[in-house]
Gaussian input, Z-matrix of N, CA and C with variables (Angstrom, degrees):
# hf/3-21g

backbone

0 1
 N
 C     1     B1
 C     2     B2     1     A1
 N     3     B3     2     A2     1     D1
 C     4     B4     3     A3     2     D2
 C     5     B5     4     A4     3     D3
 N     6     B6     5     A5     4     D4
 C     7     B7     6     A6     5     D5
 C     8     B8     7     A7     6     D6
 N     9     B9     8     A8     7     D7
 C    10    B10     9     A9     8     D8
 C    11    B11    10    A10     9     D9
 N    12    B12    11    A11    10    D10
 C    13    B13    12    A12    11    D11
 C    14    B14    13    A13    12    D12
 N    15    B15    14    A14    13    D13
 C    16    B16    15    A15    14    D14
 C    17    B17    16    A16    15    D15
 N    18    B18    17    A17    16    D16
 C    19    B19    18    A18    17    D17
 C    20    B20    19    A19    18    D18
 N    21    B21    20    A20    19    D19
 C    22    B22    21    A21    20    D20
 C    23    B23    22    A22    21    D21
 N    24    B24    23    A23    22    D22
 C    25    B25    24    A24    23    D23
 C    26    B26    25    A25    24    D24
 N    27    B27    26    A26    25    D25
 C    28    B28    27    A27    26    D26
 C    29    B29    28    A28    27    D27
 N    30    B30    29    A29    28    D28
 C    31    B31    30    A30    29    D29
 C    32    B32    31    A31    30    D30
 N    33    B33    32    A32    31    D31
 C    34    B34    33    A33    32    D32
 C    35    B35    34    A34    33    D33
 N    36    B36    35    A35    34    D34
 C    37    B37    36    A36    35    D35
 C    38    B38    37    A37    36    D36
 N    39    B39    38    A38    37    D37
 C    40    B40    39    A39    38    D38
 C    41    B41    40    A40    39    D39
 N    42    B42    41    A41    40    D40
 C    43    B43    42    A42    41    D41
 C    44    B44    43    A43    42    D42
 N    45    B45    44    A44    43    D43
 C    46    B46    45    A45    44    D44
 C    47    B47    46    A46    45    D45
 N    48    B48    47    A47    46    D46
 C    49    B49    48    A48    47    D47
 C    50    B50    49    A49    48    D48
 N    51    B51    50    A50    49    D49
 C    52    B52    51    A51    50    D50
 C    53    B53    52    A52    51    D51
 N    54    B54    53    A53    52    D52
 C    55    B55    54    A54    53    D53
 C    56    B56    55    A55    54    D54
 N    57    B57    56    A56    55    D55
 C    58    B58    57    A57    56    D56
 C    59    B59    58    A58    57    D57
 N    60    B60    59    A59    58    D58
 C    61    B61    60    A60    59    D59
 C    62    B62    61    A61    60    D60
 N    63    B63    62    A62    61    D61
 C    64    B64    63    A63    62    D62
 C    65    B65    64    A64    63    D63
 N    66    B66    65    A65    64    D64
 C    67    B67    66    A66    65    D65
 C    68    B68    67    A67    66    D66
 N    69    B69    68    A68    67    D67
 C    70    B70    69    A69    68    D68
 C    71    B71    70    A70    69    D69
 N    72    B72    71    A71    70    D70
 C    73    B73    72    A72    71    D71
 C    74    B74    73    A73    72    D72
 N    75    B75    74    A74    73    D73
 C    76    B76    75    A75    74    D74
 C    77    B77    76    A76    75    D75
 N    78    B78    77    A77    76    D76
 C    79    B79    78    A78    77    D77
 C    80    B80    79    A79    78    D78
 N    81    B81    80    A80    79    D79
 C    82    B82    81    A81    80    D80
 C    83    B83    82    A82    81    D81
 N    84    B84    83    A83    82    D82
 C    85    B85    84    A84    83    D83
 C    86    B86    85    A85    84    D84
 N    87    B87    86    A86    85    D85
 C    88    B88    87    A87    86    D86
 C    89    B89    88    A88    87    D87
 N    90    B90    89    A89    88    D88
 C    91    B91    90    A90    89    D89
 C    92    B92    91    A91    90    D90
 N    93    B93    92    A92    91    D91
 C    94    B94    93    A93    92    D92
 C    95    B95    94    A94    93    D93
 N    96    B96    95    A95    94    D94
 C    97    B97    96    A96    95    D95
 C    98    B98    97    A97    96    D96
 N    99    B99    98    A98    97    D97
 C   100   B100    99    A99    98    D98
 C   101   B101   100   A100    99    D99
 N   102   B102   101   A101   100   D100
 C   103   B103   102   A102   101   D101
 C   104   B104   103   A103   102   D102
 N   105   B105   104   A104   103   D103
 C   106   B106   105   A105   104   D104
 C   107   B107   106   A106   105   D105
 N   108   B108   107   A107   106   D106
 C   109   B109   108   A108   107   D107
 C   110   B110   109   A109   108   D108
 N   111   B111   110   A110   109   D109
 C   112   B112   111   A111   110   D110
 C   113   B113   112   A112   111   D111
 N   114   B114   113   A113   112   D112
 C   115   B115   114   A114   113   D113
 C   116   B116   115   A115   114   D114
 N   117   B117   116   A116   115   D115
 C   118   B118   117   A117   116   D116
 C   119   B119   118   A118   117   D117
 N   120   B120   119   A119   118   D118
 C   121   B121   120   A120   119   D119
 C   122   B122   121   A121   120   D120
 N   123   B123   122   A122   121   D121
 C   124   B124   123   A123   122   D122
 C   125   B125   124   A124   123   D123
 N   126   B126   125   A125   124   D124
 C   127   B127   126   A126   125   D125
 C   128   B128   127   A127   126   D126
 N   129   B129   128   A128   127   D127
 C   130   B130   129   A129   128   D128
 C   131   B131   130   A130   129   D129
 N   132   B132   131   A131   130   D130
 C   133   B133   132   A132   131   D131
 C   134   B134   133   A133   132   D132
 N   135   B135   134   A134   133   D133
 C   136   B136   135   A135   134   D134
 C   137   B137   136   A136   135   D135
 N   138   B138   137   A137   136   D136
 C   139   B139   138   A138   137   D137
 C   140   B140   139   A139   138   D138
 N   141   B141   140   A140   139   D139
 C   142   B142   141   A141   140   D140
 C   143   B143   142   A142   141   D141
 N   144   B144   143   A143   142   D142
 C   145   B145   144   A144   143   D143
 C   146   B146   145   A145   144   D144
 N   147   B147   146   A146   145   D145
 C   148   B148   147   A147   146   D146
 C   149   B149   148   A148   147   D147
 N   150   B150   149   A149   148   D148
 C   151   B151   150   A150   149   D149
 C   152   B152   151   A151   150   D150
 N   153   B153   152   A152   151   D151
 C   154   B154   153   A153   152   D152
 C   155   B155   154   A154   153   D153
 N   156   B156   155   A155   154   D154
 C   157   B157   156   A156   155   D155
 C   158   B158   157   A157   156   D156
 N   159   B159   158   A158   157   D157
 C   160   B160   159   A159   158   D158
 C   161   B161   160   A160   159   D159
 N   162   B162   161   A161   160   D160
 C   163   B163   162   A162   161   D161
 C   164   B164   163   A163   162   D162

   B1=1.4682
   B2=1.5261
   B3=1.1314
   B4=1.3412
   B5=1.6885
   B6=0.6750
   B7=1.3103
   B8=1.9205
   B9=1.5002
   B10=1.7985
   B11=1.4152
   B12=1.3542
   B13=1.4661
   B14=1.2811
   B15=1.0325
   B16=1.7453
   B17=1.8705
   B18=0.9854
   B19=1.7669
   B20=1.3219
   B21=1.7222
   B22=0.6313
   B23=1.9122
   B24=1.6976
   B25=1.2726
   B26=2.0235
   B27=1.2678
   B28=1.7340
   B29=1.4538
   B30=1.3642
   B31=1.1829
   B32=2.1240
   B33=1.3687
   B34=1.3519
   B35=1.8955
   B36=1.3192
   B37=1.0574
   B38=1.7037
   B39=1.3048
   B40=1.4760
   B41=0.8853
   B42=1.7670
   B43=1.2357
   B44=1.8974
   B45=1.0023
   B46=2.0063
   B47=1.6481
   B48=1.1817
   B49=1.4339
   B50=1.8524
   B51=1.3591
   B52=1.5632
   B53=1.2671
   B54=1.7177
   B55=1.2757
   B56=1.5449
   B57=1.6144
   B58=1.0525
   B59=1.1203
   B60=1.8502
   B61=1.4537
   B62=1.4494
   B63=1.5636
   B64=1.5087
   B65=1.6423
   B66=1.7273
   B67=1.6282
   B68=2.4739
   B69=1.4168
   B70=1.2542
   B71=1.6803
   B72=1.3532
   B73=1.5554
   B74=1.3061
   B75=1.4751
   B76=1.9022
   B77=1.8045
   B78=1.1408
   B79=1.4152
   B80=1.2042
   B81=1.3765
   B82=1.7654
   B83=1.5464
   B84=1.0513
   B85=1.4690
   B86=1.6166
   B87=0.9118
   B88=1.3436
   B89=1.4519
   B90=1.5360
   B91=1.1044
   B92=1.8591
   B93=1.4050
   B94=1.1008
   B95=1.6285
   B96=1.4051
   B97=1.6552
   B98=1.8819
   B99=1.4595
   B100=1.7217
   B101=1.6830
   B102=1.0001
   B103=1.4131
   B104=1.5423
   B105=1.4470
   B106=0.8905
   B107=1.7608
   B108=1.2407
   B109=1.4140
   B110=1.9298
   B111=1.2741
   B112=1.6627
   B113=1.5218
   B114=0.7694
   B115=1.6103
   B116=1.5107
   B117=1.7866
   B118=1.0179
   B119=1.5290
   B120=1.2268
   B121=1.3976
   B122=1.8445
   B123=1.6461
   B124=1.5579
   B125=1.2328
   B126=1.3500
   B127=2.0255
   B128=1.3520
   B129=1.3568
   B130=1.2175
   B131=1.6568
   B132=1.2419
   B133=1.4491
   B134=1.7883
   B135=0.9652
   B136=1.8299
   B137=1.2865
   B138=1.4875
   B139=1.1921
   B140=2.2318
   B141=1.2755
   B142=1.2242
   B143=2.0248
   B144=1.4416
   B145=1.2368
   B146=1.5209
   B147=1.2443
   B148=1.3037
   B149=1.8924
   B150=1.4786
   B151=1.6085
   B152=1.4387
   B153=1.4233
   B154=1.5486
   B155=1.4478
   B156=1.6605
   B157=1.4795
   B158=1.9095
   B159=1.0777
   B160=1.5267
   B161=1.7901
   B162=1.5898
   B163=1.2093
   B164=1.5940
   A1=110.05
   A2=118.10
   A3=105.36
   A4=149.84
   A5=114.33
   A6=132.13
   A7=125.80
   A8=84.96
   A9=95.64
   A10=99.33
   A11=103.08
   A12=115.99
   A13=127.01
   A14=137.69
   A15=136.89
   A16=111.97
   A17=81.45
   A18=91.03
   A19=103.47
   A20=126.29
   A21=133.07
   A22=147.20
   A23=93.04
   A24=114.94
   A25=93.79
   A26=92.24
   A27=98.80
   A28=116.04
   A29=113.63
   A30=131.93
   A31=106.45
   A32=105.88
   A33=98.48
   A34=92.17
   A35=123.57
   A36=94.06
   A37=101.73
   A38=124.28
   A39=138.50
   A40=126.18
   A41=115.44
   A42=136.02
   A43=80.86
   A44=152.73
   A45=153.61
   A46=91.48
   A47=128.13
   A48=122.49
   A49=88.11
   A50=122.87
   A51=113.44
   A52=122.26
   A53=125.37
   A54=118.36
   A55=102.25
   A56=117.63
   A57=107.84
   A58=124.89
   A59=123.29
   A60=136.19
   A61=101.65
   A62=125.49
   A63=124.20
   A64=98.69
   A65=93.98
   A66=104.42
   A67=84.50
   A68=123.84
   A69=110.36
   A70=81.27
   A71=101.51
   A72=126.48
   A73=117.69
   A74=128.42
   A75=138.52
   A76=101.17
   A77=114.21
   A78=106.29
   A79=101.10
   A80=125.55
   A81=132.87
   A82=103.76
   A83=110.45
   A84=129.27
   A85=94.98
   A86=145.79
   A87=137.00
   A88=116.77
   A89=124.98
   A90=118.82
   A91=96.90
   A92=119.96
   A93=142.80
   A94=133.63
   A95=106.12
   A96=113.35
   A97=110.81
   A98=90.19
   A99=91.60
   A100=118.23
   A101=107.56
   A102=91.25
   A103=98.83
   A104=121.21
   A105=143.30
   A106=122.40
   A107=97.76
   A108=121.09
   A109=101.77
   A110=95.50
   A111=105.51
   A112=101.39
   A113=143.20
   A114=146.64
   A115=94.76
   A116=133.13
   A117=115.12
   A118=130.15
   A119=111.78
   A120=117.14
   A121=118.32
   A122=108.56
   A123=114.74
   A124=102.88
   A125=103.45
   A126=109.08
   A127=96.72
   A128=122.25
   A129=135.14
   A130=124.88
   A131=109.10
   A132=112.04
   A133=101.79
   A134=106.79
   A135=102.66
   A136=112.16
   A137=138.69
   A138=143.29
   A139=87.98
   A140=128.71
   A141=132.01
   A142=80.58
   A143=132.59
   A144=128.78
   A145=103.96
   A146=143.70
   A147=119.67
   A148=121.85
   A149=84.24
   A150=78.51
   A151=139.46
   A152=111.20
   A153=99.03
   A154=134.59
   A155=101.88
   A156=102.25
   A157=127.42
   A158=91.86
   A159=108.51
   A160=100.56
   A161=130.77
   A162=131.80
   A163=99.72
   D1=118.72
   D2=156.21
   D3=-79.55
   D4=138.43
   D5=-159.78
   D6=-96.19
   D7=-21.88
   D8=168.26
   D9=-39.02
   D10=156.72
   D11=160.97
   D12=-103.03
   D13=109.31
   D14=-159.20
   D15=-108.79
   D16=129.82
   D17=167.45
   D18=-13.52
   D19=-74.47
   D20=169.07
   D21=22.81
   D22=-57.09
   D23=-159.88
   D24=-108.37
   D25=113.46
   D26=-170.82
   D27=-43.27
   D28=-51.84
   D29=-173.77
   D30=-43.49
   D31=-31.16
   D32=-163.84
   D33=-117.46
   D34=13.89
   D35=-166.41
   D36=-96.43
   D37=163.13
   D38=-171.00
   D39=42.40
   D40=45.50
   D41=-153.78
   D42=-98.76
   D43=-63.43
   D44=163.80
   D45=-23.62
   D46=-53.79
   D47=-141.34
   D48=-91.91
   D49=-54.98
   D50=-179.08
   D51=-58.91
   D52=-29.49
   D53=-164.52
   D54=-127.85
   D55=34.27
   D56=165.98
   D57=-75.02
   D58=147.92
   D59=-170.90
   D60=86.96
   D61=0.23
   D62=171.29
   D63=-102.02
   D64=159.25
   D65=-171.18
   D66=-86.82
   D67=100.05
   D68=-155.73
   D69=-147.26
   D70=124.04
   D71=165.39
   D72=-104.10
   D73=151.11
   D74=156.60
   D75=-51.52
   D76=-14.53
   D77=-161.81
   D78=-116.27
   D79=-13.03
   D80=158.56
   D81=-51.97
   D82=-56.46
   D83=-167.33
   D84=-64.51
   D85=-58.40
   D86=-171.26
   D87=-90.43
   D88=3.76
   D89=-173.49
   D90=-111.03
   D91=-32.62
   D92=175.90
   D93=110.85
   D94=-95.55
   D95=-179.01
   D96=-90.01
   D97=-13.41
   D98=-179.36
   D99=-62.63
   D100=151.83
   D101=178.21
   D102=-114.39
   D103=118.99
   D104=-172.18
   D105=-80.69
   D106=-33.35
   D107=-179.52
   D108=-52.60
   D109=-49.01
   D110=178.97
   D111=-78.01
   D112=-38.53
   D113=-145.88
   D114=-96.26
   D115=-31.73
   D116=146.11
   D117=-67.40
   D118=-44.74
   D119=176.56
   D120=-45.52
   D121=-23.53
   D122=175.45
   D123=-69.79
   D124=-53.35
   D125=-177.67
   D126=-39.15
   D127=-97.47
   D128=-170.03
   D129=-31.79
   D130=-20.54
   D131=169.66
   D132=-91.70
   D133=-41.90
   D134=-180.00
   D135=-75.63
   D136=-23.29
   D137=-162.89
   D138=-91.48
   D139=-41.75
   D140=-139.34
   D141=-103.57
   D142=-38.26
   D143=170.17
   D144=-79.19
   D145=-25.06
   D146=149.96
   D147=-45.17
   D148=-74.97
   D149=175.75
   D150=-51.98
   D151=-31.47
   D152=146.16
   D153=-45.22
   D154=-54.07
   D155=160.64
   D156=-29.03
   D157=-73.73
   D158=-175.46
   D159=-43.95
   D160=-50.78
   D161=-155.87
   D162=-71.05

């Protein structure tokens, strides 16, 4: 099955064009009130101070 997300599907379409200049993900939208934008940004700071660690 595929799983891409296509124009197609109302729910996701002109989701770039409404919330541009917002920090706004496909996965905000389905996850809800979380703000995701930060919740990646934690990963990526803990994942990037590990690996310094390790080097």
């Amino acid at each position: 099955m595929n799983r891409k997300t296509t124009p197609t599907q109302p729910h996701l379409r002109d989701t770039k064009k409404q919330f541009q200049g917002e920090k706004y993900t496909v996965t905000r939208h389905f996850i809800g009130n979380k703000d995701v934008a930060s919740l990646i940004d934690a990963l990526a700071r803990e994942r990037a101070d590990r690996d310094f660690r390790l080097s």
